[in-house]
C-alpha positions as CSV (number, residue, x, y, z in Angstrom):
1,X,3.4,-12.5,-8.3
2,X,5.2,-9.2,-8.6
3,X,8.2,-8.3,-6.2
4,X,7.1,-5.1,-3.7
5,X,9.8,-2.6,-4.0
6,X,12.4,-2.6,-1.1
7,X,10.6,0.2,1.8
8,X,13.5,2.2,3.5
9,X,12.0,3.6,6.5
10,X,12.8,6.9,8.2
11,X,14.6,6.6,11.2
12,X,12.0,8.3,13.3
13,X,9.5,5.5,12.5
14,X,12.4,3.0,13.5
15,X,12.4,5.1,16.8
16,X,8.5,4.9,17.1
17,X,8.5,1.3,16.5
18,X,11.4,0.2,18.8
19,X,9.6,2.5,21.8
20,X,6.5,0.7,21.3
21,X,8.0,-2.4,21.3
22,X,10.0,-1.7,24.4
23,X,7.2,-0.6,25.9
24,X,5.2,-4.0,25.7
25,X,1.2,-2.4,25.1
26,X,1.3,-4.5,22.0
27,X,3.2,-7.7,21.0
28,X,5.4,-7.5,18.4
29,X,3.3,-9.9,16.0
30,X,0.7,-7.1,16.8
31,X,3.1,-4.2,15.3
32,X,4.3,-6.2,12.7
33,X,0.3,-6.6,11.6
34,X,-0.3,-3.2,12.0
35,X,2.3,-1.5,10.7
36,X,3.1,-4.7,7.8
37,X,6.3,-5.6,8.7
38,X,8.1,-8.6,10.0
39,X,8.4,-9.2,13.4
40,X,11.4,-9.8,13.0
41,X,12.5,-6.6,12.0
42,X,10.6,-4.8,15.0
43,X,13.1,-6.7,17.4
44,X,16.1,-5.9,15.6
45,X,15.0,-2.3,16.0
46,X,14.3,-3.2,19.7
47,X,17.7,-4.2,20.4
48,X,19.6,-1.7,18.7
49,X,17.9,1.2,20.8
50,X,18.2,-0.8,23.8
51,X,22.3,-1.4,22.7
52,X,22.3,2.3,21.9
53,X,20.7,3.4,24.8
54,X,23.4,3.1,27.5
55,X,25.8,5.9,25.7
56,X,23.2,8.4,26.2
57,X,24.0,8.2,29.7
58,X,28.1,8.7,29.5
59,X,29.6,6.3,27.2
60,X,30.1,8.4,24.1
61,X,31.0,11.8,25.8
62,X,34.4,10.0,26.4
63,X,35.3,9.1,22.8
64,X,34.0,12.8,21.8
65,X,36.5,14.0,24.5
66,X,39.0,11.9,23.3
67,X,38.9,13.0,19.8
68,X,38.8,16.6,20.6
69,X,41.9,16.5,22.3
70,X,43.8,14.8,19.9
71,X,42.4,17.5,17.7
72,X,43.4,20.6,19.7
73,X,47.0,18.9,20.2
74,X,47.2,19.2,16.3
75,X,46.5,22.5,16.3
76,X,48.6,23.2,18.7
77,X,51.3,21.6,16.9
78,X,49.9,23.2,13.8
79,X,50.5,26.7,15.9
80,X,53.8,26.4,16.9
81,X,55.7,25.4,13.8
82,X,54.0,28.6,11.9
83,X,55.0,30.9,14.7
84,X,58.7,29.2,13.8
């Protein structure tokens, strides 16, 4: 019996999947079977969105921030010594 070749799905179908399985119309056994994949795959996906999912709402902004004012200091800094 031949290998299949490794799949590498797009992260929009990743999206579609983890939705649906958040959203409980269909046990994961039932997406696994309908879309052939391993279950246990569809709950990795699950929990990654539902990890991911708090930052949407305020958690990231605050690294973004952080990084953009280290950035502008540098520039700053960058300013100043040509202006020497």
């Amino acid at each position: 019996m031949a290998r299949r070749p490794r799949r590498n799905h797009s992260q929009a179908f990743k999206a579609r999947m983890a939705m649906a399985a958040v959203q409980g119309e269909n046990t994961l056994i039932g997406l696994a079977q309908d879309f052939d994949l391993h279950p246990q795959q569809i709950k990795q996906w699950r929990d990654q969105l539902l990890d991911g999912a708090a930052g949407v709402f305020g958690a990231a902004p605050k690294a973004e921030a952080h990084s953009r004012h280290l950035a502008l200091l540098c520039f700053r800094e960058l300013f100043e010594s040509t202006l020497r």
